[in-house]
C-alpha positions in Angstrom: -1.0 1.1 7.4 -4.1 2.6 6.2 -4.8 5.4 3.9 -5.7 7.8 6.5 -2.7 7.4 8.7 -0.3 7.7 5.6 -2.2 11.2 4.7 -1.7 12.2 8.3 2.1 11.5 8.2 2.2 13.5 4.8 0.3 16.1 5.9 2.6 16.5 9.1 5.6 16.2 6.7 4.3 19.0 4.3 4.7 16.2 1.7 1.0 16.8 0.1 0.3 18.1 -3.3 -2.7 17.9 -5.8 -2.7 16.6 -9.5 -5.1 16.2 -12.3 -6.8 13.1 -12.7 -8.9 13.2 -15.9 -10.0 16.4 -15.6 -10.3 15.9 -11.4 -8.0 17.7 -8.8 -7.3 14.8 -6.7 -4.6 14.8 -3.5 -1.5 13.2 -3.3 1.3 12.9 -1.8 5.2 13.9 -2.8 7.6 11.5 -2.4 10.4 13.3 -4.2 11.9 14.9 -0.7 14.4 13.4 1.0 13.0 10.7 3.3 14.4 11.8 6.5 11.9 14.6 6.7 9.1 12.1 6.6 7.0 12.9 9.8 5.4 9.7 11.7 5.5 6.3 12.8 8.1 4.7 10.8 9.8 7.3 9.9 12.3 7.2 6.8 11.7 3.5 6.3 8.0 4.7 5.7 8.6 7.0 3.1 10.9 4.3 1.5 8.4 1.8 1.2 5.7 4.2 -0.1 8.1 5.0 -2.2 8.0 1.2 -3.8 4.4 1.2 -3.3 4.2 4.0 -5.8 6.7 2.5 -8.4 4.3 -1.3 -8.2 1.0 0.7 -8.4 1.8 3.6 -9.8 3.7 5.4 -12.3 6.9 5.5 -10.8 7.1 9.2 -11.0 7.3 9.5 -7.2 3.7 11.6 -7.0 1.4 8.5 -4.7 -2.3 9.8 -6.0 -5.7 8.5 -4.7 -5.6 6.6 -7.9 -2.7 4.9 -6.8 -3.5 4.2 -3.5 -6.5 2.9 -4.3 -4.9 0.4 -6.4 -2.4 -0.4 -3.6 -4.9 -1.5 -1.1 -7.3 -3.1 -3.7 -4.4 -5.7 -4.7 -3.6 -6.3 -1.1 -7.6 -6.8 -0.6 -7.5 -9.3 -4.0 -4.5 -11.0 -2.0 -6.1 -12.2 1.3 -9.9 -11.7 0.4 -10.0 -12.5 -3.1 -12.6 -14.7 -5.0 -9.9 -17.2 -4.4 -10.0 -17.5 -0.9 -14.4 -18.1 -1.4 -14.5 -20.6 -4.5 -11.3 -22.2 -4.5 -9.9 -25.4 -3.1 -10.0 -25.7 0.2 -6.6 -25.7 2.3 -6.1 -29.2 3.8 -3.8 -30.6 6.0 -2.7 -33.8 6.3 -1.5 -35.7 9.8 -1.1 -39.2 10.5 -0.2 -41.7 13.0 1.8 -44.9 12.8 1.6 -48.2 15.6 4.5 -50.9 15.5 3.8 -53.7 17.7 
């Protein structure tokens, strides 16, 4: 889901806030309302699982910054197009074939 559509759905909910960021108003999103308000695709199961989102790259405190987000889709990034994937091993795969006469 990218960071657009999930502002979208927030702003459609009324879910969106501001906060200070080192000395920056930045937007964010509430997730302190009861999920079956949550406007959009998925509906409550969305909010549910932004709500873990927030807890693993957040603060836990239920308020999903720009900060936040930011870190949410740089560790899924890191996950499938990490250095990793570049200068690591290969993946190899083995198959074979056997004859009996």
């Amino acid at each position: 889901m990218s960071l657009v559509i999930i502002r979208n759905e927030a702003v459609a909910s009324g879910w969106t806030t501001t906060v200070d960021s080192n000395g920056e108003t930045i937007e964010a999103i509430d997730l302190s309302n009861d999920c079956s308000g949550w406007q959009g695709a998925g509906g409550a199961s969305s909010c549910l699982l932004l709500r873990g989102v927030e807890a693993r790259f957040g603060n836990a405190d239920q308020v999903y910054d720009l900060n936040e987000q930011r870190a949410a889709v740089a560790g899924w990034y890191n996950l499938t197009n990490g250095e990793h994937t570049f200068l690591g091993a290969g993946r190899t795969i083995r198959a074979g074939m056997q004859l009996d006469f």
